[in-house]
N, C-alpha and C positions, 0 to 999 in steps of 0.2 A: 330933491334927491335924483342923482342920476342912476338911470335902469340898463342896463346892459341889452345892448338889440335884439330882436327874438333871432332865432338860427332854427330850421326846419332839418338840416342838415351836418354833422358836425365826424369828421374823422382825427382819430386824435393817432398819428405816428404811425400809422399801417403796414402792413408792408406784407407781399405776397413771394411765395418762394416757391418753386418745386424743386425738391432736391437739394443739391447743395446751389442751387443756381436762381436768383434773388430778378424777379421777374419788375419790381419796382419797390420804391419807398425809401425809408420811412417819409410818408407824406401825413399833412397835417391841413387841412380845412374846412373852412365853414360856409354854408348856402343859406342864405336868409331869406325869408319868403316872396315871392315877384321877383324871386331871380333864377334864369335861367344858365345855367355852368354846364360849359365843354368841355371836352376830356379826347384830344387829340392825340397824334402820336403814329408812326411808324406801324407799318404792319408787322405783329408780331411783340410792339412794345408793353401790352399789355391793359388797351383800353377795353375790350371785352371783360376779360378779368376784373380789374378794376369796377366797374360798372355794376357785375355779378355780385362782387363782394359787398358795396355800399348798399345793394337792394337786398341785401342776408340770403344770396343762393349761393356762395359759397363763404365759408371762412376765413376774415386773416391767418396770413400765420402770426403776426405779430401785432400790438395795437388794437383801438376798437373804434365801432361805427354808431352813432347815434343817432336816429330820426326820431323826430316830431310825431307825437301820437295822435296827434288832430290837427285842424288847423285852427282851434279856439286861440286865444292866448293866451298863455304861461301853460302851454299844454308841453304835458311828459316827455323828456327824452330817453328813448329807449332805443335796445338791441332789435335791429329789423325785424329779428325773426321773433320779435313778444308784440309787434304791434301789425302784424301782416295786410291789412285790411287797409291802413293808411298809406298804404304803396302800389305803383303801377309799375307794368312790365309789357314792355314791347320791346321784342328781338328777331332776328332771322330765324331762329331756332326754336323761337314760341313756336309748339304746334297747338290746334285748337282739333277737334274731332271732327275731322271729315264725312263721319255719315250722318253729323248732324247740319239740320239749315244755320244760318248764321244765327235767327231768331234761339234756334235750341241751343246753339251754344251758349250765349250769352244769358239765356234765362237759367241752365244750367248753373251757370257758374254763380249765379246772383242766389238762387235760392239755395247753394251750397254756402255762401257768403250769410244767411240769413238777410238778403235784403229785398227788396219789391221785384219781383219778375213777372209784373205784370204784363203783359201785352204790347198797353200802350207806352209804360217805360221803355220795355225793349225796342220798340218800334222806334221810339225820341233818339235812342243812344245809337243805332242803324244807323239812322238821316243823319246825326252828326257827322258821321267821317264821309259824306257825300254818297251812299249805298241808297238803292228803293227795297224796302223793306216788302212791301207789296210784291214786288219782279222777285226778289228772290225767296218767297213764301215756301215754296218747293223744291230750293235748289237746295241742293248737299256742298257743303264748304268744299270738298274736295272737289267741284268742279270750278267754284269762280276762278277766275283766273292769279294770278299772283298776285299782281297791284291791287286786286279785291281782297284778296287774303291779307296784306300789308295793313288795309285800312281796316279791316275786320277786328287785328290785332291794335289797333291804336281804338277801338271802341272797348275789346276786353281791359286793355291798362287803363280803360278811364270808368270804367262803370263801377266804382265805388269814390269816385270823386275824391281820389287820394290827395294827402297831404301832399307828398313826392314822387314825381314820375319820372318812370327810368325809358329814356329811350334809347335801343343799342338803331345806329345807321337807318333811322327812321323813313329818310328818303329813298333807302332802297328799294328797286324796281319800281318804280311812282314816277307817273306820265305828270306834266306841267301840274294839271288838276290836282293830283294825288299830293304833289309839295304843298300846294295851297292849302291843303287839309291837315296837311303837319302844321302847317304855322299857325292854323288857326287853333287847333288842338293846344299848342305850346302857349299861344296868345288866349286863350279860355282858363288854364290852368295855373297861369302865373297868379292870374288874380286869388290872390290868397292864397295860393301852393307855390310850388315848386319845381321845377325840372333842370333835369340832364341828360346832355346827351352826348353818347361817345362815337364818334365818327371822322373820318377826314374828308368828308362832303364839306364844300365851302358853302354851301345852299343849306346844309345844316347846321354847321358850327355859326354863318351870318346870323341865325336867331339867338346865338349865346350874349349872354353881358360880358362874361369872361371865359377865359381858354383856358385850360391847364393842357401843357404837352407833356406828355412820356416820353 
């Protein structure tokens, strides 16, 4: 018997409007696990949007979005906003709380997640995006600097080891080093997840398997 391939990912006819003025759609597709999908396009043509909407932080107007509620197999397809925990989110627009150190934030967030915020977890998920957890024991987010901020947020969308991670222009403000921690991020999560990323960086669309343009 043939099984139909898993999909972590699936949009079925979407489509976003404001107004009487139809921002994209109706689109239709699928992201299967170890794969990384782009979502390029014109300033303006709606890959923010897009992006927001497949990660359930805003609404289609039309159509629906389905992810993966684990990365076991034959695990649930569901509306992003019933499975939150199995989704990452890195944007320009992510803020995190500046009068906290990096470590509070992320311990923060984990034990509002109900998950381990231990110390030495927090500390493990730091070192990942190339941070000294140590150096900045006593800094307040709102001082590292941006590219530290960039990478801080590519530690928050990954510390529940989501199914699918949404990266909006990942490489934004990130020195050579800072890309290299995108790919490595992107290259740690395909294994058994998923990623997207919407951007016209050619440094970040080069990590996609496939392009979708707006």
């Amino acid at each position: 018997m043939l099984y139909p391939p898993p999909v972590f990912l699936k949009a079925e006819n979407v489509t976003r409007s404001f107004g009487v003025r139809r921002i994209f759609g109706p689109l239709s597709f699928e992201v299967a696990p170890g794969t990384v999908f782009g979502i390029a396009g014109r300033n303006g043509a709606g890959k923010t949007t897009l992006i927001k909407m497949l990660a359930g932080l805003i609404r289609p107007t039309s159509g629906r979005v389905l992810v993966a509620s684990s990365r076991e197999p034959g695990a649930a397809l569901l509306s992003p906003r019933d499975t939150p925990l199995a989704l990452g989110w890195a944007a320009p627009d992510l803020a995190l709380y500046g009068e906290l150190t990096p470590a509070e934030n992320l311990a923060f967030f984990a034990k509002v997640r109900g998950e381990d915020d231990s110390p030495k977890r927090i500390d493990a998920k730091i070192e990942r995006v190339g941070l000294d957890p140590k150096r900045l024991a006593s800094v307040e987010t709102r001082f590292l600097s941006t590219g530290m901020r960039q990478r801080l947020k590519l530690a928050f969308a990954t510390l529940s080891e989501p199914t699918v991670l949404f990266l909006d222009e990942p490489s934004s403000n990130l020195d050579e080093a800072g890309r290299a921690i995108v790919a490595k991020v992107v290259a740690e999560q395909r294994r058994g997840g998923t990623v997207l990323i919407a951007s016209n960086d050619t440094r970040d669309l080069g990590l996609a398997d496939e392009v979708m343009t707006l």
